[in-house]
Legacy VTK file of the C-alpha trace (Angstrom):
# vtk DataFile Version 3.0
C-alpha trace
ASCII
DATASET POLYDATA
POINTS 471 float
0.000 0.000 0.000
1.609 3.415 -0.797
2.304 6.000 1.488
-0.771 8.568 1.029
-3.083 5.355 1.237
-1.102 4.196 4.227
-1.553 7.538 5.809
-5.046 7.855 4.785
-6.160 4.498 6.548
-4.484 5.438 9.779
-6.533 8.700 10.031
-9.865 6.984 9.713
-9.070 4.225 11.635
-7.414 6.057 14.476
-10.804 7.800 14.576
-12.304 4.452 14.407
-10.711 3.241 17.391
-11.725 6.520 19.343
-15.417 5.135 18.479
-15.497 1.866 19.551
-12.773 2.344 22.346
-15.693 4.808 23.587
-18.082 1.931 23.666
-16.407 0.112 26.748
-13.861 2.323 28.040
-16.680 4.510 30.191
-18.129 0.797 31.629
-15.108 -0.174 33.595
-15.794 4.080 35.313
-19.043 3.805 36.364
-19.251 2.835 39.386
-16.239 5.669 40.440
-18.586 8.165 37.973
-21.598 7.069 39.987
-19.945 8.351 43.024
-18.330 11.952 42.559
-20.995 13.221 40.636
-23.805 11.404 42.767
-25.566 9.190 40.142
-28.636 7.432 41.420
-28.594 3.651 40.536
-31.405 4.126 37.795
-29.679 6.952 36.143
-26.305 5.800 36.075
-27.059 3.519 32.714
-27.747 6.935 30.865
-23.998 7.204 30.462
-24.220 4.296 27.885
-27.915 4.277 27.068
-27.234 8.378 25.827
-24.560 7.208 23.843
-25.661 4.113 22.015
-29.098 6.060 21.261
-28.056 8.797 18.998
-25.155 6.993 17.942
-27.438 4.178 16.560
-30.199 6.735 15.657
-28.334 8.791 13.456
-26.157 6.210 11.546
-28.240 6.098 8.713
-28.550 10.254 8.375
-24.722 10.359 8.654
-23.952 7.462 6.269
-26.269 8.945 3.676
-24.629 12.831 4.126
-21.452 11.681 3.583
-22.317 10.080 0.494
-23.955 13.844 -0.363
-22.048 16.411 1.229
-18.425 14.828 0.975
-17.313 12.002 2.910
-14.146 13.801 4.488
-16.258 16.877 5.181
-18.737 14.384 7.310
-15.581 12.656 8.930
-14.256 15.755 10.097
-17.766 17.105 11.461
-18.005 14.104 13.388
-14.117 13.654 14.797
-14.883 18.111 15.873
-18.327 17.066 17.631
-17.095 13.855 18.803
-13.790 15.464 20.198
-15.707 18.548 21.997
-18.173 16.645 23.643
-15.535 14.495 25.097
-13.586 17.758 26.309
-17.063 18.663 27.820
-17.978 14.910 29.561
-14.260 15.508 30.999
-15.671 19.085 32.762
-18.702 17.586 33.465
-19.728 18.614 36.934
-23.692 17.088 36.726
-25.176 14.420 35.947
-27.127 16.538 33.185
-24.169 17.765 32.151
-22.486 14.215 31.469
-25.584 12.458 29.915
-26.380 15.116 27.565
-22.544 14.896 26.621
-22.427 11.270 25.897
-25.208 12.207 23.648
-23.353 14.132 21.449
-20.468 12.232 21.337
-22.918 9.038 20.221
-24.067 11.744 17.125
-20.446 12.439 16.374
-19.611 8.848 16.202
-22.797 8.653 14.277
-20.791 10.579 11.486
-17.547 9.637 11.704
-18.440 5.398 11.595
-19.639 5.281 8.072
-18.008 8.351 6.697
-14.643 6.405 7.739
-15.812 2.999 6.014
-16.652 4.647 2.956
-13.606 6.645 2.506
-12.042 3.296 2.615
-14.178 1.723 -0.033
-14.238 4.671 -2.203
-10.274 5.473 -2.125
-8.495 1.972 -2.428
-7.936 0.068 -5.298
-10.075 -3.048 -5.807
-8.019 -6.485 -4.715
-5.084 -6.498 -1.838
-5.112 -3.035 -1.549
-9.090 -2.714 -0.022
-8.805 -6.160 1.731
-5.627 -5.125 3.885
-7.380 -1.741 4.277
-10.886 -3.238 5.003
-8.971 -5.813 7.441
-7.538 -2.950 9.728
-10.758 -1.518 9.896
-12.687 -4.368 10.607
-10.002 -5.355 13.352
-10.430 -2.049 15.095
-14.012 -2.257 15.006
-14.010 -6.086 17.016
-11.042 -5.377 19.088
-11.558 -2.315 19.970
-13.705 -2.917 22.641
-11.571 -5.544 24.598
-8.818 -2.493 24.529
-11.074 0.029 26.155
-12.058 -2.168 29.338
-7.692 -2.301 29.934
-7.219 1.273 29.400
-10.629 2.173 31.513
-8.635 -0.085 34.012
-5.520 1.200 34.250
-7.013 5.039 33.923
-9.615 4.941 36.578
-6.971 3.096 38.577
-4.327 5.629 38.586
-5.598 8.838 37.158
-9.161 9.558 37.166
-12.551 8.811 35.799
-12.451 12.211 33.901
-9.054 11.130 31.957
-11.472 8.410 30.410
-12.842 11.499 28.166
-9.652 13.439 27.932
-8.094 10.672 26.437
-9.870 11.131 23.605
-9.292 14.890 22.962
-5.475 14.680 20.980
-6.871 11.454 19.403
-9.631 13.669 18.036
-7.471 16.198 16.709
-5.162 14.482 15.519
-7.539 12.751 12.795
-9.304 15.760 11.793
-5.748 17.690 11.394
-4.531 14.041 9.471
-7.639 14.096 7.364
-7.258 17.532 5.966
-3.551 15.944 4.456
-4.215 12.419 3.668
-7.942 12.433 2.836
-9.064 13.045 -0.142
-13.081 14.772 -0.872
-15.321 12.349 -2.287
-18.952 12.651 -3.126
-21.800 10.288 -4.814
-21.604 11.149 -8.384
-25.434 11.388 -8.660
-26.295 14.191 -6.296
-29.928 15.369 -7.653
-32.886 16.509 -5.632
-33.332 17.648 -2.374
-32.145 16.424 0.646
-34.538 13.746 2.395
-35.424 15.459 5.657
-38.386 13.401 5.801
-37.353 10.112 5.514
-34.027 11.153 7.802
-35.955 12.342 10.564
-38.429 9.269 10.475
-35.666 6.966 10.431
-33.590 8.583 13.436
-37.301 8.686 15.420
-37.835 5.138 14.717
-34.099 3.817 15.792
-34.020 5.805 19.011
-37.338 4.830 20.228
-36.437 1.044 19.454
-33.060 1.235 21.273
-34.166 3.398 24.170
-37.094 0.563 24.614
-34.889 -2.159 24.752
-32.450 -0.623 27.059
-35.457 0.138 29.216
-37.333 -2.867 28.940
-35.184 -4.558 32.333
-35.990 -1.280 34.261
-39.981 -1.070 33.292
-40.223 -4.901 31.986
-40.876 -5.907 28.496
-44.593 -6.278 28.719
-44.888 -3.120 30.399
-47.481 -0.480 28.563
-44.098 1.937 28.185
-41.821 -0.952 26.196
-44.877 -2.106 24.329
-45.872 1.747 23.585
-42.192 2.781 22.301
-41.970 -0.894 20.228
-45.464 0.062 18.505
-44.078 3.358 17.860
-40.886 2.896 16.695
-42.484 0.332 13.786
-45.227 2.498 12.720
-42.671 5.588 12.487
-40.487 3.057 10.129
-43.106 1.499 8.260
-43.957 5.534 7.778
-39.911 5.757 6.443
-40.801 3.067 4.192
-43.981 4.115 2.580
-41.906 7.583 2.234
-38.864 6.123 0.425
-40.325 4.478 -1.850
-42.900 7.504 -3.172
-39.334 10.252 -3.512
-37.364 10.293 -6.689
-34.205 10.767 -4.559
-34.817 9.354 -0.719
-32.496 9.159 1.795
-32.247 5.532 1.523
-32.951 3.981 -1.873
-34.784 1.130 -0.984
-33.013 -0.937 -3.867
-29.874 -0.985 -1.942
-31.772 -3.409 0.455
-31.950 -6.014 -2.372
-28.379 -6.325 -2.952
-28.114 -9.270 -1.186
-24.621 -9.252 -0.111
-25.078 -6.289 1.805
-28.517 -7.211 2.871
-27.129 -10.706 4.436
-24.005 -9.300 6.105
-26.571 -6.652 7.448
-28.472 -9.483 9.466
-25.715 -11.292 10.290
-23.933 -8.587 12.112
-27.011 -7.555 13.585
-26.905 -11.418 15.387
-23.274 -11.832 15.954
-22.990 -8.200 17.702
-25.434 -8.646 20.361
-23.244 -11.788 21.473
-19.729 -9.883 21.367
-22.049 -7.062 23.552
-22.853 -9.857 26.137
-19.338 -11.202 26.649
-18.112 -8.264 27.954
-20.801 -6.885 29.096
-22.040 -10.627 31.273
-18.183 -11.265 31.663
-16.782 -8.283 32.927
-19.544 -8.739 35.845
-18.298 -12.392 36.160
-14.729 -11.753 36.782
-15.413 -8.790 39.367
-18.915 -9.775 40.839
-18.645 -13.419 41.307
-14.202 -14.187 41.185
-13.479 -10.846 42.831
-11.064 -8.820 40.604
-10.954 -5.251 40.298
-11.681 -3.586 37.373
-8.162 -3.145 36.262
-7.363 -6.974 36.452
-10.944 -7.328 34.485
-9.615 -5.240 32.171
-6.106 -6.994 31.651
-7.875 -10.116 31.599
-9.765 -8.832 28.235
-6.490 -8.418 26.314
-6.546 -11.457 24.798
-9.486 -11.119 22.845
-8.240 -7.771 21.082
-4.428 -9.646 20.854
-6.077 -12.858 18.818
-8.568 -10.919 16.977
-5.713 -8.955 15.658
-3.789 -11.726 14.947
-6.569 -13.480 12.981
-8.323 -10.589 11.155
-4.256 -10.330 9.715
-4.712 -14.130 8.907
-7.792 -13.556 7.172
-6.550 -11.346 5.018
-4.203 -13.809 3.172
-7.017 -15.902 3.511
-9.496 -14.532 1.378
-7.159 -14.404 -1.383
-7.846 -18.358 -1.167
-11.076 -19.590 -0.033
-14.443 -17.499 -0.336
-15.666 -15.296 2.238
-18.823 -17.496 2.607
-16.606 -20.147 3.886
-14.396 -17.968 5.914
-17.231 -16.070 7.721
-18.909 -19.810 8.124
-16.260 -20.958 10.118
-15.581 -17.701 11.767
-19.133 -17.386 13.414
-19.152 -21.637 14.177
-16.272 -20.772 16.680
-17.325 -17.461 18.044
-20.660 -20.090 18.636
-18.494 -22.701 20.449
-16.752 -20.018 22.210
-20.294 -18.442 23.885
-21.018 -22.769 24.771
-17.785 -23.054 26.644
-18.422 -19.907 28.656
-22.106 -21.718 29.177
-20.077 -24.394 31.389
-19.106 -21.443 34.027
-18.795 -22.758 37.368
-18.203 -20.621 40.394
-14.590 -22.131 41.214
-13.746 -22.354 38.002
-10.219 -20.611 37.298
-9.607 -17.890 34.812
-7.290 -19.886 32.771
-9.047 -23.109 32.451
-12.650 -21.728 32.816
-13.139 -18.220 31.192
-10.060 -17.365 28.851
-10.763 -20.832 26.743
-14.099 -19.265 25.978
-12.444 -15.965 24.960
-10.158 -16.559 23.091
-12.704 -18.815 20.866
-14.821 -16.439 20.241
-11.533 -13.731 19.472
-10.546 -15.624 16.904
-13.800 -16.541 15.115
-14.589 -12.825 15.015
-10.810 -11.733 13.716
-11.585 -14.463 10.780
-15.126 -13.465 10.083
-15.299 -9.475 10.235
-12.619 -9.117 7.960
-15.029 -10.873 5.082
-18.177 -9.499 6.841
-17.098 -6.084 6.058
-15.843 -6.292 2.280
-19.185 -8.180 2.025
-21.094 -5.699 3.464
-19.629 -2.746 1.385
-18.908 -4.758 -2.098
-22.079 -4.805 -4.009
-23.261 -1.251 -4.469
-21.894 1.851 -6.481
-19.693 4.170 -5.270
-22.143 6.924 -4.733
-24.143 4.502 -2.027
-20.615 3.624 -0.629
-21.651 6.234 2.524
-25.361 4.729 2.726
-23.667 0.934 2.664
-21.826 1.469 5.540
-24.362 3.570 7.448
-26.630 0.245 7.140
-24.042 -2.015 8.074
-22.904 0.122 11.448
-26.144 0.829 11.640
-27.006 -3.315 12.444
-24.120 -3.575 14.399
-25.472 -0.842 16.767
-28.630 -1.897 16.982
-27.969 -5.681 17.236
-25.622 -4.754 19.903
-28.106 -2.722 21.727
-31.361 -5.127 21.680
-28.495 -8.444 22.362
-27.496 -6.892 25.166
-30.888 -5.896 26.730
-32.418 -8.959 25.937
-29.479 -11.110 27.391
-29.261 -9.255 30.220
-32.854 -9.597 31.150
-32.124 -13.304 30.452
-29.539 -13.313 33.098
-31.439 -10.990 35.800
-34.759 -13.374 35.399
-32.699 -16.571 35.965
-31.078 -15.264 38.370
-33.563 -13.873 40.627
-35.818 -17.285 39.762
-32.591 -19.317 41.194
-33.006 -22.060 43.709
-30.077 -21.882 45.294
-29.095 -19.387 48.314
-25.641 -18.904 47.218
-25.950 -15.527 45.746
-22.708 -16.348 43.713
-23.703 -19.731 41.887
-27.310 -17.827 41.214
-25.057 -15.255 39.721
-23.051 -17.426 37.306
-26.273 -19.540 36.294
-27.593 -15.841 35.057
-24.565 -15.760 32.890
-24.613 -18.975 31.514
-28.045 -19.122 30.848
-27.170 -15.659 28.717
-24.457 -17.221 26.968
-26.502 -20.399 25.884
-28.703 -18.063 24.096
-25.955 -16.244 22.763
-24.689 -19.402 20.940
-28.027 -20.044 19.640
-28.316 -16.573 18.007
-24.851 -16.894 16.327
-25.545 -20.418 15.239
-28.784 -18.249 13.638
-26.306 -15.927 12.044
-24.046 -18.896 10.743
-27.707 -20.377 9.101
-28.463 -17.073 7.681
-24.631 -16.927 5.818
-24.987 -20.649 4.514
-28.599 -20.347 3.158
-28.762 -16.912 1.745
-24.968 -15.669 1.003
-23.843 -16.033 -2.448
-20.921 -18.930 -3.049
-18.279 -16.966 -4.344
-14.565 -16.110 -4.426
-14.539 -12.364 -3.860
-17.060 -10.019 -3.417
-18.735 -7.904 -6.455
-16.945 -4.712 -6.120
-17.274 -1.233 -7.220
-14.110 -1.080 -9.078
-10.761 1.161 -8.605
-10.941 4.200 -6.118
-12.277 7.322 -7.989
-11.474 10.099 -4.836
-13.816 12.549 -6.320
LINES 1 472
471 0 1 2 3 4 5 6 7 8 9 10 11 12 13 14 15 16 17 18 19 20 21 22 23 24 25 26 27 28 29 30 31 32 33 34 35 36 37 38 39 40 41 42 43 44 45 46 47 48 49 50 51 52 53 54 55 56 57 58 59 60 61 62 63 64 65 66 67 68 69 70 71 72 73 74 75 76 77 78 79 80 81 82 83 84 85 86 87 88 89 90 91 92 93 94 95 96 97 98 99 100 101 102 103 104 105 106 107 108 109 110 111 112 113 114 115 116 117 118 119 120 121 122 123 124 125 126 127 128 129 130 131 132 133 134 135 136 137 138 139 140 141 142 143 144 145 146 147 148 149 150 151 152 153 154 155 156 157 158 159 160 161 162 163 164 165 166 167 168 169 170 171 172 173 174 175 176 177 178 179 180 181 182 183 184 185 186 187 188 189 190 191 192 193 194 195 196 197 198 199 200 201 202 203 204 205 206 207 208 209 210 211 212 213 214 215 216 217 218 219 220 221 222 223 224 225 226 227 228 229 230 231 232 233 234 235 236 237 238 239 240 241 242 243 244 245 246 247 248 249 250 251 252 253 254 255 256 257 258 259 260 261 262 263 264 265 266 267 268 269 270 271 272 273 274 275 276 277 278 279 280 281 282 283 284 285 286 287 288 289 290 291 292 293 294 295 296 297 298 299 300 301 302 303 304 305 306 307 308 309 310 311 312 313 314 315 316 317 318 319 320 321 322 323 324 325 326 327 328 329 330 331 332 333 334 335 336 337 338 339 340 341 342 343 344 345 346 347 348 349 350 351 352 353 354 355 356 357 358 359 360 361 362 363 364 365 366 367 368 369 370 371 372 373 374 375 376 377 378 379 380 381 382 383 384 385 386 387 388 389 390 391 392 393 394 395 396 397 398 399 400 401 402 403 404 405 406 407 408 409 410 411 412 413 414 415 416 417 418 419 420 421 422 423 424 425 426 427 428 429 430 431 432 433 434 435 436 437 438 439 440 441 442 443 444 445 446 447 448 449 450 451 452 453 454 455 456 457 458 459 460 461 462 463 464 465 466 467 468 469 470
């Protein structure tokens, strides 16, 4: 890879990793956030819930502006916002204050994910050159997360809870000054017609109100006339989106790009395989500290295997898919993240890290470093180069919300079992929570792997859009 391209795939995925680092980092800080700016125990998941809500709300509106209003212009909106509200979560002296901070980083992040994929797709050369590129990216975006429970760790532990924002600030800058060098403008070719506020603001209404149900169903229960009310909502504003889309002569989201199939099956199968990732550290992080009694720093360290092997093996799938097809790859990718979530299923109380939970891990690590590399170029292979922004707003967009209603779900799974447990020990009703969790979270991905085998095209390489035309 030459040494603009180089240059221009650190930038967006150094902003990358500010994203999904963001994702965990602030979960290992809670509980010291909770205390110096006097959270109450039903607020304190508004420091995530903020987040993950606009981010996942606004994908789509970001993915499809880049695509209009110049992909590095979008990246660079995103890395200012997302690097300002960080500077302001730091200050934060309120609980107010923080939320409505996370919120704006989440809209930030919003802009930056699929402006950053696209830029990829759109400025490397089709072959070697986009799969190296693509596998960076796609390592980033699974290991990230494991990387951001060390360093929320080791900051909490020996700076502060605020220096889990300020890390991000010369991160921030540095991109957006980086991007102004290395980054070249690119827009869609076709840019006719107005822009779709309609179908945008239906859209962003109809993902927020489905995430922010979910992540309140455990607080207000899923049967409750508040979940139910949002759920009803949230489909009759998209079925609205729909009905919109398909009357414009230039919406917001063509709705032909959801018949490209290889986008439209690596859509569904991220939107299964994330909520599982979610759940292992979200269900394991509370395993190693609330039932084996390490702090969140040793939590944290214990992580760094995941983000170590899926490094190694999104590297290793690279050279792969120069040989077998990413069908196969991703096939055999998601059976061991599967086999991975049914080992962690076998969690015992006195089990040891090394012979009960880090088997488990580092399953799942490497099933996800050899299937997001293919996942990805899958995702963003099939359409032109002026949906490139759209494509990848879709495909973040599933992660997000997969992520989002995976987690809830599975961690209502966990909370009913283990309040419904039998035994007295609060520790083994605990851990058969967990597993419980995890058995379900092998069933999903074995859903995903079904859903790559039927309906995935059997193919080498992914249809692509051709060489890089920057614009």
């Amino acid at each position: 890879m030459a040494g603009s391209k180089t240059a221009l795939v650190v930038t967006v995925c150094l902003a990358q990793f500010m994203v999904v680092l963001d994702a965990t980092v602030t979960n290992v800080a809670l509980p010291t956030i909770a205390r110096h700016l006097h959270f109450t125990s039903g607020d304190l998941q508004w420091v995530v819930t903020a987040y993950t809500l606009a981010f996942g709300g606004f994908l789509l509106l970001g993915g499809r502006s880049a695509d209009l209003f110049g992909r590095r212009r979008l990246f660079t909106l995103g890395a200012a916002i997302f690097t300002v509200a960080s500077l302001s979560n730091a200050l934060a002296q309120s609980p107010t204050a923080l939320i409505v901070s996370r919120a704006a980083q989440g809209i930030g992040a919003a802009l930056i994910s699929p402006a950053a994929l696209s830029i990829i797709t759109t400025s490397t050369a089709q072959g070697q050159e986009r799969r190296r590129a693509l596998g960076i990216f796609a390592a980033i975006s699974a290991g990230g997360g494991g990387i951001g429970l060390v360093l929320g760790g080791v900051l909490v532990t020996y700076l502060s809870w605020r220096w889990v924002f300020f890390i991000n600030l010369p991160v921030g800058v540095g991109a957006i000054l980086l991007a102004r060098s290395y980054v070249p403008e690119s827009h869609a070719r076709h840019r006719a017609g107005s822009f779709d506020l309609a179908g945008a603001m239906l859209i962003t209404a109809s993902l927020a109100l489905l995430i922010y149900a979910v992540t309140e169903a455990n607080r207000y229960g899923w049967l409750s006339a508040r979940t139910v009310g949002f759920g009803i909502t949230s489909l009759v504003l998209f079925a609205a989106f729909l009905a919109t889309e398909a009357r414009l002569a230039a919406p917001l989201v063509p709705l032909s790009i959801l018949r490209i199939r290889s986008l439209s099956v690596a859509a569904v199968a991220t939107f299964l395989i994330v909520g599982g990732l979610y759940a292992t550290f979200y269900l394991g992080s509370l395993y190693l500290q609330g039932v084996k009694g390490h702090s969140p720093l040793q939590a944290g360290l214990m992580f760094l295997p995941q983000s170590v092997c899926v490094a190694a093996f999104s590297a290793l799938s690279q050279r792969l898919m120069k040989r077998v097809t990413p069908k196969l790859l991703l096939t055999v990718g998601l059976l061991l993240d599967a086999a991975g979530l049914a080992y962690l299923s076998q969690l015992r109380v006195g089990d040891s890290y090394t012979h009960g939970f880090l088997p488990g891990l580092v399953c799942i690590a490497v099933g996800l470093g050899l299937s997001f590399v293919p996942l990805t170029l899958t995702a963003t292979s099939g359409e032109q180069e002026e949906d490139q922004g759209l494509a990848s707003g879709v495909f973040n967009t599933s992660q997000q919300v997969g992520g989002a209603v995976g987690l809830a779900v599975l961690a209502a799974i966990a909370s009913a079992v283990t309040a419904n447990a039998s035994t007295g020990d609060r520790a083994a009703a605990l851990v058969s929570g967990y597993t419980t969790a995890f058995t379900v979270a092998a069933g999903i991905t074995l859903t995903a792997v079904i859903v790559v085998i039927v309906f995935l095209p059997l193919h080498r390489a992914p249809a692509s859009t051709g060489a890089a035309d920057p614009g």
